[in-house]
C-alpha positions as CSV (number, residue, x, y, z in Angstrom):
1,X,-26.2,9.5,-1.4
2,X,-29.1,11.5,-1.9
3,X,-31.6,8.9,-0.2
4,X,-29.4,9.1,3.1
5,X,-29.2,12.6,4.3
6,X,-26.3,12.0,7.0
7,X,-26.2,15.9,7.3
8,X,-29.3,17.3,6.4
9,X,-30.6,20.6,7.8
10,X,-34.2,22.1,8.1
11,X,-34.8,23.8,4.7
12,X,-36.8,26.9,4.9
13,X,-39.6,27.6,1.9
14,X,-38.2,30.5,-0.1
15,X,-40.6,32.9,1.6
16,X,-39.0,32.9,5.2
17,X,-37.0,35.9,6.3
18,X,-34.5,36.6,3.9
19,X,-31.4,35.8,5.9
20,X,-28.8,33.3,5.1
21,X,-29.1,32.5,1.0
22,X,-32.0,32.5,-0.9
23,X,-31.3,29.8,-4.2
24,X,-33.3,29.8,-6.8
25,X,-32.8,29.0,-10.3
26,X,-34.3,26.8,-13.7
27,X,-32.6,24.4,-15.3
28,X,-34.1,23.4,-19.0
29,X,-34.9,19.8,-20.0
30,X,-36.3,18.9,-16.2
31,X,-39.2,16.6,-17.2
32,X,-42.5,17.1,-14.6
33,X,-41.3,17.5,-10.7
34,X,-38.7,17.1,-10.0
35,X,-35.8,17.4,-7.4
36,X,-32.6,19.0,-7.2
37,X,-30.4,18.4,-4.0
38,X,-27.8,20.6,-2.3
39,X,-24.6,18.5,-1.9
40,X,-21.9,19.1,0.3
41,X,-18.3,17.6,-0.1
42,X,-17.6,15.0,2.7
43,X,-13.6,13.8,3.1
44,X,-12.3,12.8,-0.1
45,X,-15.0,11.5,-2.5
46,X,-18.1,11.3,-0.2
47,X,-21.1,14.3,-0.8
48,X,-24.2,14.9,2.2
49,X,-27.6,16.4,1.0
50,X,-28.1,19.2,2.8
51,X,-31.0,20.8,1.3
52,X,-33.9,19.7,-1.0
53,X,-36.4,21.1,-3.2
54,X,-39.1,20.6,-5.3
55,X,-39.0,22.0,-9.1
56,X,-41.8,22.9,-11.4
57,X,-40.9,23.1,-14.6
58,X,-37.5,23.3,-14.1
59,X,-38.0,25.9,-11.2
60,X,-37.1,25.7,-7.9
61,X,-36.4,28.2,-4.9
62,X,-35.1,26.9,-1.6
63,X,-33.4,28.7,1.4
64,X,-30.1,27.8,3.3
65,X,-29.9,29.6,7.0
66,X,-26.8,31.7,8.2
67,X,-25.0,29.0,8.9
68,X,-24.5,26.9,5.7
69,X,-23.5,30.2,3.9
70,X,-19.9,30.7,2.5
71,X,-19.4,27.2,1.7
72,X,-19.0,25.6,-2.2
73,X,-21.8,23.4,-2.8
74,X,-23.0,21.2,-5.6
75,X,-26.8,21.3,-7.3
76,X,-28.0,17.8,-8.3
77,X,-31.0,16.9,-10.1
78,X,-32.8,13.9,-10.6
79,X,-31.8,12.1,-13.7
80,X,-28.7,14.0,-14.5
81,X,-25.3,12.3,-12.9
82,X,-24.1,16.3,-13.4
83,X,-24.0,19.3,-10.9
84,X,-23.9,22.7,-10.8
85,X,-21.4,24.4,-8.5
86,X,-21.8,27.3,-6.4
87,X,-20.9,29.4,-3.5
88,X,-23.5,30.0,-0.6
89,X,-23.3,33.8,-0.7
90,X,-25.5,36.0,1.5
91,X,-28.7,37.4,0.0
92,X,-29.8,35.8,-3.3
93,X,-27.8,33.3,-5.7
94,X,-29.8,31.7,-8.7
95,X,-28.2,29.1,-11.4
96,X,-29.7,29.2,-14.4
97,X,-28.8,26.4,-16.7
98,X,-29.8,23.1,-19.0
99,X,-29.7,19.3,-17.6
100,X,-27.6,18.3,-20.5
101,X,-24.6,20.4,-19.5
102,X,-26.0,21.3,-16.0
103,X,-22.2,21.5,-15.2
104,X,-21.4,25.0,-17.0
105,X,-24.5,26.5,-15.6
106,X,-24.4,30.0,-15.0
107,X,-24.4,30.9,-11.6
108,X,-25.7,35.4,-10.5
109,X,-25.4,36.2,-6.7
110,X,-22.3,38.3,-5.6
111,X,-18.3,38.2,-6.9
112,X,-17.2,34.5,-5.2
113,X,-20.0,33.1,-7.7
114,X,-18.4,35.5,-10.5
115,X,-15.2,33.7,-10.5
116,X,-17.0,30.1,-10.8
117,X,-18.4,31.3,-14.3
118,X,-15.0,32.9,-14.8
119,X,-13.5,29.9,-14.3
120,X,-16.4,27.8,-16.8
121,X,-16.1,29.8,-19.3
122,X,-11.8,29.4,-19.4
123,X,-12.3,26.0,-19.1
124,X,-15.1,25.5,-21.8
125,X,-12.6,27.5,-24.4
126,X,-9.7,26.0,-22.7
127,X,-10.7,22.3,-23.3
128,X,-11.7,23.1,-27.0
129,X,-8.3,24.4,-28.3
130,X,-6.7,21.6,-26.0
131,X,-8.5,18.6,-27.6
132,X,-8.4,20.5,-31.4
133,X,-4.6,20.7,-30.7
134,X,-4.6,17.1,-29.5
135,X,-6.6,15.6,-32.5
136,X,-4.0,18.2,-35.3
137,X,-0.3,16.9,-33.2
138,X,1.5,15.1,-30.8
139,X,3.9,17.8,-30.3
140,X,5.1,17.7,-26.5
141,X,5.4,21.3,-26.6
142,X,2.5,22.5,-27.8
143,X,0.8,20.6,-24.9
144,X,3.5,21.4,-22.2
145,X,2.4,25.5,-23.2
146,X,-1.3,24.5,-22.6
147,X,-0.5,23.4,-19.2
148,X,1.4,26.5,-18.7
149,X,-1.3,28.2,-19.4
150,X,-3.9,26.6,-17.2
151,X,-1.4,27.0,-14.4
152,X,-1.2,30.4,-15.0
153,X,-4.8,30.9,-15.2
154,X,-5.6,28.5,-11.8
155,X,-3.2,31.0,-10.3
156,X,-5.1,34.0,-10.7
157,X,-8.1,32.5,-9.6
158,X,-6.0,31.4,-6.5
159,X,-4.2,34.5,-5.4
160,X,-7.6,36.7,-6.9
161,X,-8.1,37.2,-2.9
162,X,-7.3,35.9,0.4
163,X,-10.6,36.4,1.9
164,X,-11.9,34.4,-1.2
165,X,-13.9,31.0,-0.6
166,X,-14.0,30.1,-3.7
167,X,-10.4,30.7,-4.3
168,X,-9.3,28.3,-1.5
169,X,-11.6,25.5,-2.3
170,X,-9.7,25.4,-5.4
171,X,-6.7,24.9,-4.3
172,X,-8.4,21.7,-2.0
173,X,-8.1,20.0,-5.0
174,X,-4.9,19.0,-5.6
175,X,-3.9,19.8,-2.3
176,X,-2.1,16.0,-2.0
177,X,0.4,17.2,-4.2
178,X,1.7,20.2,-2.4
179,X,5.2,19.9,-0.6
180,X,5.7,21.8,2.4
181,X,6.6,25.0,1.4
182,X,3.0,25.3,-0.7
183,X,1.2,24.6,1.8
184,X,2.9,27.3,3.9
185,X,2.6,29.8,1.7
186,X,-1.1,29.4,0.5
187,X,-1.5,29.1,4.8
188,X,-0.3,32.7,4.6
189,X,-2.2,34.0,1.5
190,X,-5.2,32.9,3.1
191,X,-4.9,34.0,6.6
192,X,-8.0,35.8,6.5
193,X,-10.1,32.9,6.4
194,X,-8.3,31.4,9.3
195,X,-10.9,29.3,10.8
196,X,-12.7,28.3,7.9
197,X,-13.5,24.3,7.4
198,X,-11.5,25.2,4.0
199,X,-8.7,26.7,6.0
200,X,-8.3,23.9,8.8
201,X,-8.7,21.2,5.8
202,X,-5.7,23.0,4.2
203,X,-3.9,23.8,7.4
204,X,-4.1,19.9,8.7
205,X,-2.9,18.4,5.4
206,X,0.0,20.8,5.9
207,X,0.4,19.6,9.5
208,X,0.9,16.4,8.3
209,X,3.2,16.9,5.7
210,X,5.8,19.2,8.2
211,X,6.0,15.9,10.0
212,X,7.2,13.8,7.0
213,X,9.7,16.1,5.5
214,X,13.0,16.2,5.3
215,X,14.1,17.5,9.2
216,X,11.4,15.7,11.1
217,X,11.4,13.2,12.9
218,X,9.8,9.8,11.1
219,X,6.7,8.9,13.2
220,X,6.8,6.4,15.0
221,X,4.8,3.2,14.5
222,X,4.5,-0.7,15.2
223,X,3.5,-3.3,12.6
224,X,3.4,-6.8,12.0
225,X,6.0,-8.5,10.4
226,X,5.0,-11.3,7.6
227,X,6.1,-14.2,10.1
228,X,3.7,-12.9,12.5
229,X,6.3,-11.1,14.8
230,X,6.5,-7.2,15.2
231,X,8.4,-4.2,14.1
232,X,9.2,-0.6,15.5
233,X,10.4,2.1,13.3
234,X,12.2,3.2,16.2
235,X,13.7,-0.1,16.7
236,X,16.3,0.8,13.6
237,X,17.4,3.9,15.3
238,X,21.6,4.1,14.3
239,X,20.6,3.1,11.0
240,X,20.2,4.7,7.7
241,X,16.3,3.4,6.8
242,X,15.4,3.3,3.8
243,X,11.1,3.4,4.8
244,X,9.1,2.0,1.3
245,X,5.2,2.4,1.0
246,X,4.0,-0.2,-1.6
247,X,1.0,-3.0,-2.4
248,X,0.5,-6.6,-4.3
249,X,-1.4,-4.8,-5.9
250,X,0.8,-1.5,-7.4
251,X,2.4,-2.6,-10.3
252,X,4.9,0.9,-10.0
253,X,5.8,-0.2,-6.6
254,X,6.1,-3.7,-8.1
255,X,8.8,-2.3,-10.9
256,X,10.7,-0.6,-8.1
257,X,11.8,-3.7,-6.0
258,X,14.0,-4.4,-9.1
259,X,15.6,-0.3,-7.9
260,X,15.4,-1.3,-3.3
261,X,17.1,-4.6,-4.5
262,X,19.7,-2.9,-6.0
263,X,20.1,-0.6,-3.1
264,X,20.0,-3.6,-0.6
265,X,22.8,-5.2,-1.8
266,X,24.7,-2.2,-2.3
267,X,24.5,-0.6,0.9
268,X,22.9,-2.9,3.6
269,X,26.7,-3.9,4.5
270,X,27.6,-0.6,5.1
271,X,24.6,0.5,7.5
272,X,21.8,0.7,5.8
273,X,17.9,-1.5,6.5
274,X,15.5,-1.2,4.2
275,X,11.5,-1.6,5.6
276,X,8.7,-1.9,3.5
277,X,5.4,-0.9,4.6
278,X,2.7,-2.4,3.0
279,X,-1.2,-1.3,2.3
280,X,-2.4,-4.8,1.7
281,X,-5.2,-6.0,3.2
282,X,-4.9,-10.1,2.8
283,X,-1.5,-11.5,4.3
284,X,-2.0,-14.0,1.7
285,X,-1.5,-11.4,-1.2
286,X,1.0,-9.7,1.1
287,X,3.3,-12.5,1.3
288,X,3.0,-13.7,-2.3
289,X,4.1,-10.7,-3.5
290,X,6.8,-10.6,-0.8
291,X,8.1,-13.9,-2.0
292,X,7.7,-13.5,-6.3
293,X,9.5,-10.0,-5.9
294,X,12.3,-11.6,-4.0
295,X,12.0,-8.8,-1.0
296,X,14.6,-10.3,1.1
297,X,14.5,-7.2,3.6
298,X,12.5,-6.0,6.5
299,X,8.7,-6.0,5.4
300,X,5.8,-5.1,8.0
301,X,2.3,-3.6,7.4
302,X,-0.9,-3.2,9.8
303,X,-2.8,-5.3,6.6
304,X,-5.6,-2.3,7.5
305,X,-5.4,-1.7,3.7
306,X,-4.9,1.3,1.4
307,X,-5.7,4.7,2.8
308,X,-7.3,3.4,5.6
309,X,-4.1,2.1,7.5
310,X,-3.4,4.3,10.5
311,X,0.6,4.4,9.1
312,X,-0.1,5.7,6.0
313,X,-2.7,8.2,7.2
314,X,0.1,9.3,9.8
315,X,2.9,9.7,6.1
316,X,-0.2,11.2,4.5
317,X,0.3,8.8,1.9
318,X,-1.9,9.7,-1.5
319,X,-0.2,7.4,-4.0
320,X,2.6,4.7,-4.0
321,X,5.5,3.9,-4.2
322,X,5.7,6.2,-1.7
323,X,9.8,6.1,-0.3
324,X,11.7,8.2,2.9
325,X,15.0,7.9,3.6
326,X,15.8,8.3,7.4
327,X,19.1,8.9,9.5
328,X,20.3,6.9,12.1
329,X,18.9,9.2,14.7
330,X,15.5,9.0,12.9
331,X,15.1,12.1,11.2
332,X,14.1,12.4,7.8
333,X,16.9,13.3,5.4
334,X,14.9,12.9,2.0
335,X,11.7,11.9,0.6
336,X,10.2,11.1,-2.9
337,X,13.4,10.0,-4.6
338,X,13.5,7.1,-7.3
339,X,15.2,5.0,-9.0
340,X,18.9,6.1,-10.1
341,X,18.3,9.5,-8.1
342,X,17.9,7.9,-5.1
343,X,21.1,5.2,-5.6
344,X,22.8,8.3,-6.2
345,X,21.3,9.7,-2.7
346,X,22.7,6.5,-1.0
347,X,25.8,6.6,-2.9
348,X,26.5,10.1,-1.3
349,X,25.8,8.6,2.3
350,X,28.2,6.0,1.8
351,X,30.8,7.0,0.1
352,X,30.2,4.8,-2.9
């Protein structure tokens, strides 16, 4: 990561003209020179270096231009597997900190770097009652008030304020488990930054999501089938479809054959297909699975694997079993139903 700087800048000494952001800081318990790296988040796990310095004695000064300001961005050092977070501001920003809990350094340099420390320091006292509560009782409520809590407190860092960059790259985070309507509304709580890579990350998830939810059409797609034919989604147009994301490998989506077997049985006579999609990536495992499991319905998959196949990129699929139910003129009628809530969903349709 650090060695291969796919999107690395010029980095001017900290004496140039002070425009853009000047960071500067020491961190404690840096042995001799070393070197801390600006990281920037890449997609879903990856980080860039985007800057470099060298540090004396735990102190180093570095300078991003005008165009790498108002971004969050992580400082690494050498020899810690920790970073510090911070926000690009304009002018000056310095982190002050130690490498054996780099991670709640503090960070001076202009409000959107405020809320990061107020944010450490909830989370430092946060965690501590949480874990002392967790080590005294395993009483559910106790724990389901702690989450309140931390929802509560992740909201007023949220909707602090819309122009906030800070605020929006926190909701990045869990963004995968927004429905619809969330993503809507944080779309319009943040107007102001309309245009920001934060905003378009947000506004494409949400982009996505609108066209898998209930209303929408089902995209479209063509896959293999296990006997080395194909299958169109479209090609089960008059038909309830039940549409099922699942793997060899997802013990969950395993379980819930036993749940699309009972469906199958139940309702296939009456009108309705079941397909399931897999994210495999050897037909060998694919068909294995297909054959212990007894899936005696319509199974396809692009055997792309994971994430990576263009079908579930296109359902924005972030976890499976992933399951949509879809009328006979295609549209999406639910999505995310289970088990006995979704036998009772097909139940409804047929009048059974």
């Amino acid at each position: 990561m650090r060695a291969a700087m796919a999107a690395a800048v010029g980095v001017f000494a900290a004496s140039c003209a002070d425009n853009g952001c000047k960071l500067e800081g020491v961190i404690g318990g840096m042995e001799g020179n070393s070197t801390v790296y600006v990281l920037a988040k890449v997609g879903e796990y990856g980080r860039d270096t985007i800057a470099t310095a060298k540090a004396e004695n735990g102190r180093f000064a570095l300078q991003l231009p005008d165009s790498l300001t108002g971004r969050v961005y992580n400082l690494a050092v050498d020899g810690s597997r920790s970073t510090a977070l911070f926000v690009s501001e304009r002018g000056k920003v310095r982190i002050e900190g130690d490498l054996s809990d780099l991670y709640f350094a503090r960070v001076s340099g202009g409000k959107e770097n405020a809320r990061i420390n107020l944010m450490h320091d909830f989370s430092r006292d946060f965690n501590a009652r949480r874990n002392k509560a967790l080590a005294e009782t395993r009483d559910h409520a106790i724990f389901q008030a702690f989450d309140a809590e931390y929802n509560r407190f992740f909201d007023s860092i949220t909707y602090s304020d819309p122009a906030s960059v800070y605020a929006l790259y926190t909701v990045l985070g869990p963004i995968t488990m927004y429905k619809i309507d969330k993503l809507d509304s944080l779309l319009a709580f943040f107007a102001p930054l309309a245009g920001h890579p934060y905003y378009n990350e947000l506004k494409a998830r949400a982009d996505i999501v609108r066209s898998v939810s209930p209303g929408a059409v089902a995209p479209d797609f063509t896959a293999q089938t296990p006997d080395g034919g194909t299958i169109r989604l479209s090609d089960l147009r008059g038909k309830y479809v039940l549409l099922d994301f699942w793997a060899s490998w997802c013990m969950p989506c395993r379980a819930e054959t036993v749940h699309t077997r009972k469906l199958y049985e139940a309702f296939h006579q009456s009108g309705l297909e079941v397909l399931s999609f897999s994210l495999d990536s050897k037909a060998e495992d694919w068909k294995r699975a297909i054959e212990e499991d007894r899936m005696i319905w319509l199974n396809a998959s692009d055997l792309v694997g994971g994430k990576l196949s263009p079908v579930a990129q296109a359902y924005g699929i972030d976890g499976i079993p992933a399951i949509w139910l879809i009328d006979p003129e295609g549209r999406i009628i639910a999505e995310g139903l289970r088990g006995e809530k979704l036998y009772e969903r097909c139940s409804e349709l047929f009048g059974k």
